[in-house]
C-alpha positions in Angstrom: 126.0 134.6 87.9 129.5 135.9 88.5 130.9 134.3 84.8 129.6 135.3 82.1 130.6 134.4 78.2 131.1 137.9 77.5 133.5 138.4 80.3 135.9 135.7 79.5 138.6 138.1 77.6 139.1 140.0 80.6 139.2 136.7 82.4 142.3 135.6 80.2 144.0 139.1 80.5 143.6 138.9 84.3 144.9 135.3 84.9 148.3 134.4 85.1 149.4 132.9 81.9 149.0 129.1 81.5 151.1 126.7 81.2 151.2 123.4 78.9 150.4 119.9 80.6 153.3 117.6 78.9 151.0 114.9 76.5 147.7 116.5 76.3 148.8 119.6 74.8 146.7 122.1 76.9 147.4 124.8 78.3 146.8 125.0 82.2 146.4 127.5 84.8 149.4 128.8 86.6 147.1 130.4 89.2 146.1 127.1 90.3 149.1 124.8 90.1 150.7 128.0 92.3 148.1 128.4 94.9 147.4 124.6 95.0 151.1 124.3 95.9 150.8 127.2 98.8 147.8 125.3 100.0 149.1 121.9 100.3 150.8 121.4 103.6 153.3 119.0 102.3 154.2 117.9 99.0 153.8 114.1 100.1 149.6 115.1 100.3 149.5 115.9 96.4 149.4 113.6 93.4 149.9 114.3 89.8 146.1 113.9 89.0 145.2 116.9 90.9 148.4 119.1 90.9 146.8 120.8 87.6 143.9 122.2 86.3 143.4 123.1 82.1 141.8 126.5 81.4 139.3 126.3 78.8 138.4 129.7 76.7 134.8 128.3 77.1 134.0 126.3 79.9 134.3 128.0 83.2 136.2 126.8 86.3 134.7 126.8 89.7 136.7 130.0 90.0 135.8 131.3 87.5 131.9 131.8 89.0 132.3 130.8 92.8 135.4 133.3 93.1 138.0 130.7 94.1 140.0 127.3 93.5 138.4 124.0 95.1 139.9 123.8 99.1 140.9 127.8 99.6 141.9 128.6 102.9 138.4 129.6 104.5 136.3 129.7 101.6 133.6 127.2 102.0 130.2 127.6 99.5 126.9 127.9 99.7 124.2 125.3 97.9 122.9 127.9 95.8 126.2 129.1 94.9 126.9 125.1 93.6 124.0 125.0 91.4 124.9 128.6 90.3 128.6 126.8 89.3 127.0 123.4 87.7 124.5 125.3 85.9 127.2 127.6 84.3 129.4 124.2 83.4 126.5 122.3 81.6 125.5 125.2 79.5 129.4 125.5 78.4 130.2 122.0 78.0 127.9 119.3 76.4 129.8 116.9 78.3 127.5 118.3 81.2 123.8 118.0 82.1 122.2 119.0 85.5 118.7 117.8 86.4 116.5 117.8 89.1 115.4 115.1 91.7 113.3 117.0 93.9 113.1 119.3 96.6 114.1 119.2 100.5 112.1 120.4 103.8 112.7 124.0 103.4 112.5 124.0 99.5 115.6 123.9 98.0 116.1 121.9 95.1 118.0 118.8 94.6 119.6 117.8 91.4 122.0 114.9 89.7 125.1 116.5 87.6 125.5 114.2 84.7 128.7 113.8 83.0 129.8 111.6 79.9 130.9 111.8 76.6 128.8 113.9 74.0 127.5 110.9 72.6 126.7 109.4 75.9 124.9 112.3 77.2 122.8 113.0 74.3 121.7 109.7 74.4 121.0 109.4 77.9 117.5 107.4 78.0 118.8 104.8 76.2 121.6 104.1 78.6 118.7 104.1 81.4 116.7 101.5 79.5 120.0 99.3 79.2 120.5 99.2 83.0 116.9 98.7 84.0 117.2 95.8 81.8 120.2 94.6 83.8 118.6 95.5 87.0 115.4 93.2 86.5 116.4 90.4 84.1 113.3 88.4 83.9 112.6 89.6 80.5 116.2 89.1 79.0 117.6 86.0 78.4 121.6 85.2 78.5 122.6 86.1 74.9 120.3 89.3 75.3 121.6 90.0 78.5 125.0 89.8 77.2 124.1 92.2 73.9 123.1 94.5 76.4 126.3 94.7 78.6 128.0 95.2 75.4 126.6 98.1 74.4 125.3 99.4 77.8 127.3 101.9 80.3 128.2 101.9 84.0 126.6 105.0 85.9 129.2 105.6 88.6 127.7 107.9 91.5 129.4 110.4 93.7 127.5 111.6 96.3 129.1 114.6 99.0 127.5 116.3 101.8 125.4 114.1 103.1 126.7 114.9 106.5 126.4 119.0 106.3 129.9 119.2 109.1 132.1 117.2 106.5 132.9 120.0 104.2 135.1 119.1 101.9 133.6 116.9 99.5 130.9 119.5 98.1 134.0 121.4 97.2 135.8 118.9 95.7 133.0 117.5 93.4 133.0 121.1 91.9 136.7 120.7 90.3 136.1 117.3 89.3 132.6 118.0 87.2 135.4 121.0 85.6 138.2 118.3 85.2 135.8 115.8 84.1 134.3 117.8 81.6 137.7 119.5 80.0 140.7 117.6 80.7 142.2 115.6 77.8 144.0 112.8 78.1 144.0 108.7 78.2 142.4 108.7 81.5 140.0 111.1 81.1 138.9 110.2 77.7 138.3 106.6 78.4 136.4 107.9 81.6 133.9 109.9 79.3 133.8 107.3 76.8 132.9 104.1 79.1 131.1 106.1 82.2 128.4 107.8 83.3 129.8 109.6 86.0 127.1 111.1 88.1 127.2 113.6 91.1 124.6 114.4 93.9 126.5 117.6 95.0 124.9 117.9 98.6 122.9 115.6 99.9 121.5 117.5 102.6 121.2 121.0 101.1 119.8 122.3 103.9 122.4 121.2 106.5 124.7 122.8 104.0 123.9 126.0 104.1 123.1 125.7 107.8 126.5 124.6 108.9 128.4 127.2 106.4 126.7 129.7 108.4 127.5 128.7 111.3 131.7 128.2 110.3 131.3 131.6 109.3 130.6 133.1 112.4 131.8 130.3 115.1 134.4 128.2 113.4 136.9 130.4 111.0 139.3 131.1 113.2 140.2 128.1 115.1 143.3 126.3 114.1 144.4 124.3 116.6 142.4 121.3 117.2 142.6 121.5 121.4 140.6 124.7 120.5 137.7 123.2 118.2 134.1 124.2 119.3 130.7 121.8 118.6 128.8 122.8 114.8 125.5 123.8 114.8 123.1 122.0 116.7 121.2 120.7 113.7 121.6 120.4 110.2 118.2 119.5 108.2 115.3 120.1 109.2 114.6 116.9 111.9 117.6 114.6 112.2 121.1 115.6 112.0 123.7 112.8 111.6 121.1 110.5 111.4 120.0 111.1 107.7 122.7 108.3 107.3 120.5 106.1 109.1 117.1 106.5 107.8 116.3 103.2 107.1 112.7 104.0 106.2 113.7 106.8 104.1 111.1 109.3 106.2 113.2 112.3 105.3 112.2 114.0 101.9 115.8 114.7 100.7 116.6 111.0 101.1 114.0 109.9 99.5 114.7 112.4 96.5 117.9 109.8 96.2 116.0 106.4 96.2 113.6 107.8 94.2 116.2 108.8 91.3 118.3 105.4 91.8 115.3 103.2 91.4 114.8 105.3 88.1 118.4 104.9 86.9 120.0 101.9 88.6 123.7 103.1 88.7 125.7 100.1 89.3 128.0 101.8 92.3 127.4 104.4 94.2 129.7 106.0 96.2 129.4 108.3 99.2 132.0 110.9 100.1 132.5 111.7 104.1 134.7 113.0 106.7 136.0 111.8 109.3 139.4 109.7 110.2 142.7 110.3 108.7 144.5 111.0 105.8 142.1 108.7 103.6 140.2 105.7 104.9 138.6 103.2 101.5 136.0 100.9 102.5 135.9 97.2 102.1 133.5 96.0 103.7 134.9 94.1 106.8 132.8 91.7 109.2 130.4 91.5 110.3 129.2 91.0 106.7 125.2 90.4 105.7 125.2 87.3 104.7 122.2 88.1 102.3 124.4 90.2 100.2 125.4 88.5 96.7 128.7 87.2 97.7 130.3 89.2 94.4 129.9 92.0 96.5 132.0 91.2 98.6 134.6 90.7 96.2 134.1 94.1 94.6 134.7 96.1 97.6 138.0 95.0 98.5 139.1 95.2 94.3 138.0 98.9 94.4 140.2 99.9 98.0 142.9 97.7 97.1 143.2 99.6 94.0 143.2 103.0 95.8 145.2 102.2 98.0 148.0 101.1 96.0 147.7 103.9 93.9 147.4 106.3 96.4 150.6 104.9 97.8 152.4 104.5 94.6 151.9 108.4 94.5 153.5 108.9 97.6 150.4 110.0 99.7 151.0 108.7 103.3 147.6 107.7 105.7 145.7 105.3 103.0 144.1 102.7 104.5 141.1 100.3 104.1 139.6 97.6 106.4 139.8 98.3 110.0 136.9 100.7 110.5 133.7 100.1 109.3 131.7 96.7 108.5 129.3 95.1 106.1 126.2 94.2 108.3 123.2 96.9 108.6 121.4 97.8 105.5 120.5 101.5 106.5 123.1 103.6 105.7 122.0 106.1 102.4 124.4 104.5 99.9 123.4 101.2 101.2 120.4 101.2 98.4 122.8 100.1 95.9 123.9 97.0 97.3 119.9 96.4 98.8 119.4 96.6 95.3 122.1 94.2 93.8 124.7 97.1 93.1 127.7 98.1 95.3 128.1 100.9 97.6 131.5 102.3 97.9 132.3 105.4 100.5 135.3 106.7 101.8 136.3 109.2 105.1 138.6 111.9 104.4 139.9 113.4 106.8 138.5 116.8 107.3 138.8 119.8 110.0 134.9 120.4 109.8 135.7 123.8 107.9 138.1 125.4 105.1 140.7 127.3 108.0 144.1 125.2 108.2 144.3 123.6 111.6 147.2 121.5 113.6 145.7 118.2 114.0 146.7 115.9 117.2 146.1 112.6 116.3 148.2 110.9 118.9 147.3 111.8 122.6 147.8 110.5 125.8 144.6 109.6 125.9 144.4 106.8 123.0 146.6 104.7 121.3 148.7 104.6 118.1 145.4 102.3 117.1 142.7 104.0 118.4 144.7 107.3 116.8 144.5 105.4 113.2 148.2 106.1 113.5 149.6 102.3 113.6 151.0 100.4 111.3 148.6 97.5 110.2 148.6 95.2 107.4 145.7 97.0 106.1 147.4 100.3 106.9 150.9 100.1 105.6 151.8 103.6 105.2 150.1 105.1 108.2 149.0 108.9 108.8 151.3 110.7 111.1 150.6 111.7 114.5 150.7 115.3 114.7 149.7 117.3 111.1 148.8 120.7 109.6 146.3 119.8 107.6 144.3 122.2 105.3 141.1 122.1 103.2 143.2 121.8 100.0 145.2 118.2 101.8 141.9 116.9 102.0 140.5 117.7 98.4 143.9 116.8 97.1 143.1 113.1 99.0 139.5 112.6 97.6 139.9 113.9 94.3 142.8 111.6 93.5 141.3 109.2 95.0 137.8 109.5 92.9 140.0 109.6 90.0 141.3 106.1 90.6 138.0 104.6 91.2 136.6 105.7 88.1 140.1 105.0 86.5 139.3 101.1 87.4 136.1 101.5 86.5 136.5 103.3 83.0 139.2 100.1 82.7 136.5 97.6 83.3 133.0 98.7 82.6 132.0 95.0 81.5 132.8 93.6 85.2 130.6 96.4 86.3 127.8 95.3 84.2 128.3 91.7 84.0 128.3 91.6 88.0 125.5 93.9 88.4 123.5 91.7 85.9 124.9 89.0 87.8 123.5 89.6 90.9 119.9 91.0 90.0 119.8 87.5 87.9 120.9 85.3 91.5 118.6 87.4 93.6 115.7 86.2 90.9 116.9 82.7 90.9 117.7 82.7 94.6 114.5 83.2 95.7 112.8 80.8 93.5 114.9 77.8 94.6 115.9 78.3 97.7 113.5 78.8 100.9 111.8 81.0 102.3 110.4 81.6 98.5 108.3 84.3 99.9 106.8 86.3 102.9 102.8 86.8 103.5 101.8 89.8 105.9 98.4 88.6 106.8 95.2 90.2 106.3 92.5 91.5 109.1 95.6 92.3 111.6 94.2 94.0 115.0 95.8 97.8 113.3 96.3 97.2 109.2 96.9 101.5 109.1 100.5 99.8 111.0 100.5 96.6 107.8 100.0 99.5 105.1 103.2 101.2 106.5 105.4 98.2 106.3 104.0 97.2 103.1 104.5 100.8 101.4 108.3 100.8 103.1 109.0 97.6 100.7 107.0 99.4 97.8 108.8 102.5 97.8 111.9 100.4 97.5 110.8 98.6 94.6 110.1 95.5 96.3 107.2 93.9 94.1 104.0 93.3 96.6 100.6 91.4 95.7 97.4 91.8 97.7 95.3 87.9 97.4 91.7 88.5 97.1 90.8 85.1 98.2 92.3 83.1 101.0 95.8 81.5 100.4 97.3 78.4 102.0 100.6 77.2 102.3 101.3 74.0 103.7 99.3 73.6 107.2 99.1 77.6 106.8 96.1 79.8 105.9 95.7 83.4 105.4 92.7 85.8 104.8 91.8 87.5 101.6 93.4 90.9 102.1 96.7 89.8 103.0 100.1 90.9 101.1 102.3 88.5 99.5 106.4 88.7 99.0 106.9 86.6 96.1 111.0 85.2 95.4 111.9 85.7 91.9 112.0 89.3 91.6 114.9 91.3 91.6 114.9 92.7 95.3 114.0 90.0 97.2 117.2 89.9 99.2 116.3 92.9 100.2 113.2 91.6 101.4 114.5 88.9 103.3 116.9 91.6 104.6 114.2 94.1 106.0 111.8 91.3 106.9 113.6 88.2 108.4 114.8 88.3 111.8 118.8 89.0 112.2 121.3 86.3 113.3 124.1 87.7 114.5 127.2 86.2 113.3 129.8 86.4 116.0 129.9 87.5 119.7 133.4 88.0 119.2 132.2 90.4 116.8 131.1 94.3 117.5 129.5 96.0 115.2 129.9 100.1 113.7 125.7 100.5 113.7 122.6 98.6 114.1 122.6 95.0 115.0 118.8 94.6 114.5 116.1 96.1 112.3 113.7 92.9 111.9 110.5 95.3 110.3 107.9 93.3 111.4 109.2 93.5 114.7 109.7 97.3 114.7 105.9 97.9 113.1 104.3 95.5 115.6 102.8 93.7 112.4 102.6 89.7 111.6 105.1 88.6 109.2 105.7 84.7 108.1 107.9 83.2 106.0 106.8 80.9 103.7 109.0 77.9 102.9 106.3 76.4 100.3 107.3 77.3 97.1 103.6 77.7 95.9 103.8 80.9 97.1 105.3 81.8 94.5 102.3 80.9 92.4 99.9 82.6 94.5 97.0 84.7 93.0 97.4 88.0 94.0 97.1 91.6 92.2 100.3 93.4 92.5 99.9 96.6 94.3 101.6 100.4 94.3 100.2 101.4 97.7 98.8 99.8 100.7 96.1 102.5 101.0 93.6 101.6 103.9 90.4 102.9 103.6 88.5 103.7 107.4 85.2 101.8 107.6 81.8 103.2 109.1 79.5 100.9 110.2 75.3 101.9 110.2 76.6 105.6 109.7 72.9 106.0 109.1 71.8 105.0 112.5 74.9 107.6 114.3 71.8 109.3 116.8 73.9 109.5 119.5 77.0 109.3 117.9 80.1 107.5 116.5 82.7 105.4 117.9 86.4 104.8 117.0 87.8 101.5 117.5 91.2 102.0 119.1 93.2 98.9 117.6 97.0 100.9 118.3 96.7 103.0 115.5 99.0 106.1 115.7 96.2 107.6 113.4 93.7 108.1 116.6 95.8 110.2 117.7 96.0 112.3 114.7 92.3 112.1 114.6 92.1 113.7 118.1 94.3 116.2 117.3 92.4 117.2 114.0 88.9 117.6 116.4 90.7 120.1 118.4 88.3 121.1 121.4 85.6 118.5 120.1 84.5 116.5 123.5 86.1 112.9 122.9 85.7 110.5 125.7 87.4 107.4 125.7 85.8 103.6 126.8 87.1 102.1 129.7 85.6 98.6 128.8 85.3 96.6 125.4 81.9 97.0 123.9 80.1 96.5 120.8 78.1 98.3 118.1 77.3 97.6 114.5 79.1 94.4 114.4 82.1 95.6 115.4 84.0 95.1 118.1 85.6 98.4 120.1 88.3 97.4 122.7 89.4 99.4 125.6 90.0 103.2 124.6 88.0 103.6 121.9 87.0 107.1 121.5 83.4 107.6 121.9 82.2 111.5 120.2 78.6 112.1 120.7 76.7 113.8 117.5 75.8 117.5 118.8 79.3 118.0 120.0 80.6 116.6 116.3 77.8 118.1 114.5 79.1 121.2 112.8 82.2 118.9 111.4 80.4 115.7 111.2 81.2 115.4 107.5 84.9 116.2 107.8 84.5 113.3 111.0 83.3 110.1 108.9 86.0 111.8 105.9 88.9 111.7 108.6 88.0 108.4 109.6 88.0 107.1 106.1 91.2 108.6 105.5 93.1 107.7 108.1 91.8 103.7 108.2 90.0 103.7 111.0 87.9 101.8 112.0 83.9 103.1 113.7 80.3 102.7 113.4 77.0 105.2 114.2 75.9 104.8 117.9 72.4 104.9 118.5 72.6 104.8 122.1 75.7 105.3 124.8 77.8 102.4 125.3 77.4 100.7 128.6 80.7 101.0 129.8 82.5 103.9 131.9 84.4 106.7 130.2 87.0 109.2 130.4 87.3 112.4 128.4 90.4 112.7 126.6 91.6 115.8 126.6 94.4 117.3 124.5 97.5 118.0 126.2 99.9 121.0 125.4 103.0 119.7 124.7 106.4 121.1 124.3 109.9 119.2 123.1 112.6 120.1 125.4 116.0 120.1 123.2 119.5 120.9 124.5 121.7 123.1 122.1 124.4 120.2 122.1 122.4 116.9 121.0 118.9 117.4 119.0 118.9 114.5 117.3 117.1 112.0 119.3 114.4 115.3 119.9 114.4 115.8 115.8 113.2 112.1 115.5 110.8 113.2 118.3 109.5 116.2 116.5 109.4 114.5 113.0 106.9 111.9 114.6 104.6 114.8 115.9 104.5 116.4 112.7 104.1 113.2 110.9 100.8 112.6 113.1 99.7 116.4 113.1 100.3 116.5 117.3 101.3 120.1 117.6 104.0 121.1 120.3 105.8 124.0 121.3 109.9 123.6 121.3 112.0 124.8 123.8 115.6 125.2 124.8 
């Protein structure tokens, strides 16, 4: 750690001497009003929220242990570096906590930053408990609801780095934890006393340190932007820009995030990225989902109306909000909130893709005043200007202030926060118990249920509530098997249900839209899905479930002479299967037969018990495992075969795009198909 308690004297007697902020009373740091100033490329791209930092004789600054101010000329920071800073700053301030969430594909660990009041933060738990309550009102009535939003607090997420080449954000969260922690002040004092501010400092730690490498050595010196190169060719381990597209949360580092929202349920969360300039504030434009609480779509446009007349009123040109990014898929990270009756905020700052000051050309030949983001629009009324030197420090200047205003409207209204986000969790209950479809079944005894157990677990692990009936069900002229899953309306999260599960109507041809315009799961899993208008379902007798685990099936395993078959029913797990028996002779049927009562179509693998016999335990455990389904063979099948042999197989990946390949690769490891890569 490069700050240490016992250092801070020499500290003091190497810094320039502070200065007093007028009102507050403390002293601040000369250093950093002076460099911030050098920094800035023009004073219009500074506000008086961020054009000062206090110094504390206790609580260290991010220069104080990373070695320089927030947005330095061509200083960017390392993840472990940022836990290293956070780490110092709750141990110095008990405004401060850091905790962990998990950890990513190559082992770094993942944390939440916590920041409130004392009070607050000692009594943390609590404030969970309140907000779960608010998050699934079924157990609270109206006058206990309201008890609780009187008492409960609004935990406001920040989340940077998600996307490893938009740099700026991880950098900026740093001086805001410091600010938020020491700053006195109205603003900041009703922030700590009505918030729980919470930041995720990198969301992909591993692209982080990946593409800071890589500016290092490729980027630092460019600083013109007819000159800029590509950034590394991958960020995380698999799947590059597309972590913020993992609508199935496959990616461990994603998943770290649900996992600590459906623990906390913060009522907004708020995602920080790069892109378009000077500072783009969503609102949610159309197309919208129409399955959304319509209060959402009231909040988003209060929130960026607020920045941007703020913003403005500070003098900072280039705020806009509107004309860039709509309301319609669900599969964006931040998305969870509103999936789960919250509100996801984000904004685009614009950002070099590094810390070295560049010219920036936003007006070309090429593109329009539009296309440029340079026009004047009603939702753009002071527009960014067409050419620019823009620096590191312009574009933490941008989304610090503009942080500070959200969680200034916040802090100034943490009842609408809660009322709304009780609200909506209490219309998605109500919602689905009087209004069709009341519920979804996924039937039992489907051709591959390992395929039904995926979907099923997709709505589990996003606290969708699911029931398995152990009897038949019927609804209306409808039956279903025992072993099929059941949706019930009236639970908190059934819009998202009907989001992931219904089919999409799109809303407008006249419309386009930023990403996906379909994602209907069933669809996309090859699995049965009906909606059930009868609002018996919602009555249905079914044991709620945490896992669709499918257990493989053996049929007369006692009677496996010759050997065992393997039903091939398109399950992706025969092919992990084949790949776990390595040089094991499989042959594959050509025609549908039948043995023990079960029926094996076309491809069924056929393994004959000498060639199995050394591994025939781990065999019938495999097949259990992986929710197969075979039986014992006395005799061979009459039918023709083919021996399936095992490929070697290498992924082909260009240095310039390796995304699509990363999905590619993610899917072999998921299945345990082994591959070589090559470029």
């Amino acid at each position: 750690m490069k700050w240490f308690a016992a250092t801070a004297l020499a500290l003091t007697l190497l810094a320039p001497p502070a200065t007093a902020q007028p009102g507050t009373g403390q002293a601040m740091d000369a250093d950093f009003a002076a460099r911030v100033e050098e920094w800035t490329t023009r004073p219009e791209f500074l506000s008086p929220l961020v054009d000062h930092l206090p110094v504390s004789d206790r609580v260290p600054s991010p220069k104080d242990v990373i070695g320089h101010h927030a947005g330095a000329p061509r200083e960017l920071t390392y993840y472990a570096e940022m836990l290293e800073y956070y780490r110092a700053l709750a141990a110095a301030s008990p405004r401060v906590s850091v905790g962990p969430i998990g950890r990513t594909d190559e082992d770094r660990e993942m944390v939440v930053v916590t920041i409130a009041n004392e009070v607050t933060l000692a009594g943390l738990e609590r404030y969970r408990q309140d907000l779960a309550r608010l998050a699934d009102p079924r157990e609270i009535g109206e006058t206990e609801a309201q008890d609780v939003i009187a008492r409960a607090k609004p935990i406001y997420v920040l989340m940077a780095g998600l996307h490893s080449g938009e740099t700026g954000p991880p950098e900026m969260l740093m001086e805001l934890a410091y600010r938020l922690a020491v700053e006195e002040g109205p603003l900041f004092d009703r922030i700590r006393d009505e918030l729980i501010v919470a930041l995720i400092p990198a969301a992909d730690p591993d692209g982080r340190d990946r593409y800071v490498d890589w500016y290092y050595r490729h980027l630092i010196d460019i600083t013109d932007d007819r000159d800029r190169i590509g950034g590394p060719p991958y960020w995380g381990k698999y799947i590059f820009h597309d972590n913020n597209r993992d609508i199935n949360y496959s990616q461990r580092s994603m998943r770290n995030v649900l996992d600590w929202y459906l623990e906390w349920h913060p009522p907004v969360m708020h995602d920080l990225h790069e892109s378009i300039p000077f500072l783009y504030t969503f609102s949610g434009q159309a197309p919208q989902n129409p399955l959304l609480d319509p209060i959402v779509y009231g909040e988003l446009p209060w929130f960026a109306n607020f920045e941007m007349a703020q913003l403005t009123s500070y003098g900072m040109p280039g705020v806009w909000t509107h004309g860039f990014v709509d309301m319609w898929s669900p599969g964006y990270l931040a998305f969870m909130a509103s999936n789960h009756n919250g509100l996801i905020r984000f904004y685009e700052t614009f950002g070099n893709g590094g810390a070295t000051t560049m010219k920036r050309h936003l007006k070309t030949e090429d593109n329009t005043p539009e296309q440029a983001r340079t026009s004047r629009e009603w939702y753009r009324p002071s527009p960014p200007y067409e050419e620019v030197e823009w620096s590191m420090r312009n574009n933490t200047n941008y989304s610090q202030t503009a942080a500070l205003t959200a969680l200034q409207l916040a802090a100034s209204n943490p009842e609408v926060l809660l009322r709304n986000f009780y609200r909506k969790s209490r219309n998605a209950v109500e919602d689905g118990e009087r209004n069709p479809p009341h519920g979804f079944v996924i039937p039992g005894g489907q051709r591959d249920m390992t395929r039904v157990s995926t979907l099923v677990d997709l709505l589990r692990i996003q606290g969708v509530e699911v029931g398995r009936a152990d009897g038949a069900l019927t609804f209306g002229a409808e039956s279903y098997p025992a072993g099929s899953y059941v949706v019930k309306g009236g639970q908190p999260y059934f819009r998202l249900a009907k989001i992931l599960l219904g089919n999409q109507e799109f809303p407008d041809d006249g419309l386009r839209t930023y990403d996906d315009t379909g994602w209907t799961m069933g669809l996309m899993h090859r699995v049965d899905v009906v909606a059930v208008d009868d609002p018996a379902v919602l009555d249905a007798p079914v044991e709620p479930i945490d896992e669709a685990r499918v257990t493989g099936t053996i049929a007369r395993e006692d009677e496996a002479r010759f050997g065992y078959a393997v039903a091939h029913t398109g399950s992706n797990h025969l092919t992990t299967l084949r790949y776990r028996l390595g040089d094991t002779p499989v042959e594959a049927a050509e025609e549908g037969f039948e043995a023990g009562g079960v029926s094996f179509p076309p491809g069924s693998f056929i393994v004959e018990a000498p060639a199995v016999s050394d591994r025939a335990g781990r065999l019938r455990t495999w097949i259990v495992e992986l929710g197969l389904t075979a039986a014992g063979l006395d005799e061979r099948p009459d039918t023709a075969t083919h021996p399936v042999d095992l490929p070697r197989l290498a992924i082909y990946s260009t240095w310039g795009n390796t995304q699509e390949v990363g999905w590619v690769r993610h899917a072999f490891d998921e299945f345990e198909i082994p591959f070589d890569l090559i470029f």
